[in-house]
Every structure is written in structure tokens, then in C-alpha cells.
N, C-alpha and C positions, 0 to 999 in steps of 0.2 A: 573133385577137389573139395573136401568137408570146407566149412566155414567160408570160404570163396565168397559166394553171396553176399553175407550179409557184411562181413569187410567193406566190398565196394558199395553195400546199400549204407553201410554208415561212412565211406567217406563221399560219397554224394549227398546225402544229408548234411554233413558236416561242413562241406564246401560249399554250398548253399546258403545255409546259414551263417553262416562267413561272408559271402560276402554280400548278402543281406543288407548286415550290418554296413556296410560301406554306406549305403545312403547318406547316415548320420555325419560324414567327413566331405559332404559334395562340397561346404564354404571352402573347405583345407584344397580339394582336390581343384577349384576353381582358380582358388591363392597361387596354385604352383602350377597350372597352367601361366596364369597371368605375367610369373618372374620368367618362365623359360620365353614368351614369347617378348617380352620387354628385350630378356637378352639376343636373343636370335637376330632381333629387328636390331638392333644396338651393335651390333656386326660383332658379338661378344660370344664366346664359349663354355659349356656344359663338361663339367669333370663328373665321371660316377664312380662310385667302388660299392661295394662289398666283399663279405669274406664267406669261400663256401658256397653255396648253391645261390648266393646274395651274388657274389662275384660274376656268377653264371646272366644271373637274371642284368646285371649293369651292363655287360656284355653283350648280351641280349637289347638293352634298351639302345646302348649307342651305335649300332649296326642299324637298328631299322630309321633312327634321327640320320646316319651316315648317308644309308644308301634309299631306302625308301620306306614307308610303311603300307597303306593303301593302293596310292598313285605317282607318278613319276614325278617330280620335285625337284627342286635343288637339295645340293647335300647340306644337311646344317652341322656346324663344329659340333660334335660329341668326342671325347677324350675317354676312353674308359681306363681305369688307373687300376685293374688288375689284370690287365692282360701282354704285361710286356713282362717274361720272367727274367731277364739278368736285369734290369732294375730294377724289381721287386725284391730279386735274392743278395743283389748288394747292396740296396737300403737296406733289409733286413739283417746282413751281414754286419755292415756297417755302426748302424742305428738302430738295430733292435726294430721286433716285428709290428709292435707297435707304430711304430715311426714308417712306415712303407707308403701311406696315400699322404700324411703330413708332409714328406719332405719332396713327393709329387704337387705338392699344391702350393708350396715355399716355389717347383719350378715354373709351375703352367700357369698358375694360378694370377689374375688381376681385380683390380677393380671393377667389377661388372660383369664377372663371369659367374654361375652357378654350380657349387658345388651338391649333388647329388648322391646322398647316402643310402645304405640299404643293411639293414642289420636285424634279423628276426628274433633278435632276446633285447638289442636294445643295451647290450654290455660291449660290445668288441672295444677293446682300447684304443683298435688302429681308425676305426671309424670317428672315436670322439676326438684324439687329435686330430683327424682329417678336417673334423669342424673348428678344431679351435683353433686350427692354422689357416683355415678359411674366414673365420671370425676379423683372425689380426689381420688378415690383409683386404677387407672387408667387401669380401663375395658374399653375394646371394645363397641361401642354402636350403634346401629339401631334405627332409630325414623319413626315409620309410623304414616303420618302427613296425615290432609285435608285439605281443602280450601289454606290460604294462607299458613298454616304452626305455624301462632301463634306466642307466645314468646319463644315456642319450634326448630323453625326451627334454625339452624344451631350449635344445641348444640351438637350433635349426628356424630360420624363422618361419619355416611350416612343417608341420611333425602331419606325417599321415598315419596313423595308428590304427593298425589291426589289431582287432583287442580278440586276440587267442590263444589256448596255451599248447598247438597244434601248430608245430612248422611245416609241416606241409600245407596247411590252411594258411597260413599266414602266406605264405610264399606264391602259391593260387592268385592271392587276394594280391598282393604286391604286381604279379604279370597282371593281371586284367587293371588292376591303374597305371598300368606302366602304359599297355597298351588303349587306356582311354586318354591321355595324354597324346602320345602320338596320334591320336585321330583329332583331339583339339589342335593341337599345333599346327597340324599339315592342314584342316581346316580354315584354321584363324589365320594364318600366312599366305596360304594360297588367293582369300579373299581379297588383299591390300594391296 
């Protein structure tokens, strides 16, 4: 298979260097430890979305906070807010696609809970009202951003920015915080 090689010799390079870079976000990545575990202990709940393989990755995250990551646990409240399709396709029916994790976070959503974003360009509409519906009812929130961040960056009161103009890299980079978080949490709660 011509070219084969050096593909994967540059997306291992690339993925690498990716998340390399992460060092530079340990305060950010520390910050959002700190709110999921406030909330968890606070007997309060974790909504996530994304759109697209973001979608996958939230799915992802609240199944291993649900059921376990490491070691055997209690389950902790994660809500993932793309995986239920007829209310995803009658908000979106309804209210426009835009409007699909905002008018889940107008349901689930309270004071004290953590809304948890995931958007690799940093543009999705439905993600920034999911924050600005989060905002008004004044949740906690995480944004895991790429490239520059978007019209999403600085809505969130921690933005984790993967600074790449490669979604496969970004989204690399996105699981392995997703999955250093889950080894903080189950850590830091197991401890207390």
C-alpha cells in the first residue's frame, strides 16, 4: 500500500505533538477537575454534548462517569444530551437544530450542575446556546475547544483549547482529557 507509512508516520507525529502541547492547559485542566468534583460531592449533575464525532466522544465520557472508569465506584450523574434521538429530532423539529442541548439544559439543567461542551472548530450554534442557556440558569461550564476556539471560546468558565487545525488531533487530544479527568475524579472521590 504506497504512501501507508508515512500517513501514519505523520499522524503519530502529529498526534504527539498535539498533545504535547496540552502541558500548557494543566491550570485549565486542573480548573475543571475542581468544578466536576465540587459538583459530584454537592449531590449535583454533569450534562455533555457535542455534535459529530464530539457527540460520540460526550457519550463516551458519560458512560465511563456512569458506569466506571478504572475501578469499581459509585455511579456518578452524567446526562449525555446527544444520545436520546426523538428528543433531539423534536427539539430540532420543533425549535430548530440549533436549539437541541439549550432546550435540554432549560430541562435537566439547575444551579449547581456542570454543563460540559465539546465542539472541534469552536462554531456549532447548538453548543453556544447550550452555554448560554447554561449561563442564564447559572451552571457551572467546561468547553472543549479546537483550533482557535471559535465564537465559543471564552463563554465557558474553562475553555480547554486544543490549539490545531487537525480534527482528528484535536479530538485525540479532547479523549485523553476526557480520560485524565475521569482518573482525577475517581481519584479525588474515592479518597474522601
Amino acid at each position: 500500500m504506497p504512501g501507508f507509512p508515512s500517513i501514519l508516520d505523520q499522524a503519530i507525529s502529529g498526534s504527539i505533538e498535539t498533545l504535547q502541547l496540552l502541558k500548557q492547559i494543566e491550570a485549565q485542566v486542573a480548573k475543571a477537575s475542581d468544578l466536576i468534583e465540587q459538583c459530584l460531592r454537592a449531590g449535583n449533575k454533569l450534562l455533555i454534548c457535542g455534535n459529530g464525532g464530539s457527540a460520540s466522544d460526550a457519550a463516551h465520557f458519560a458512560t465511563e462517569l456512569v458506569v466506571r472508569f478504572a475501578g469499581d465506584r459509585r455511579a456518578y450523574p452524567a446526562i449525555c444530551l446527544t444520545c436520546d434521538g426523538g428528543l433531539l429530532t423534536a427539539a430540532g423539529n420543533d425549535y430548530g437544530f440549533d436549539e437541541i442541548f439549550a432546550r435540554q439544559v432549560a430541562a435537566f439543567g439547575f444551579e449547581g450542575d456542570v454543563l460540559i461542551v465539546l465542539t472541534t472548530s469552536g462554531k456549532s450554534k447548538n453548543v453556544r446556546r447550550a452555554l448560554e442557556e447554561a449561563k442564564s440558569r447559572k451552571l457551572k461550564m467546561i468547553a472543549f475547544l479546537g483550533r482557535d476556539g471559535g465564537s465559543t471560546i471564552g463563554l465557558a468558565d474553562v475553555d480547554l483549547l486544543v490549539r490545531s487545525d487537525s480534527t482528528a488531533r484535536i479530538q485525540e487530544a479532547h479523549q485523553l482529557l476526557l480520560h485524565v479527568l475521569c482518573e482525577t475524579i475517581e481519584s479525588r472521590l474515592a479518597q474522601k
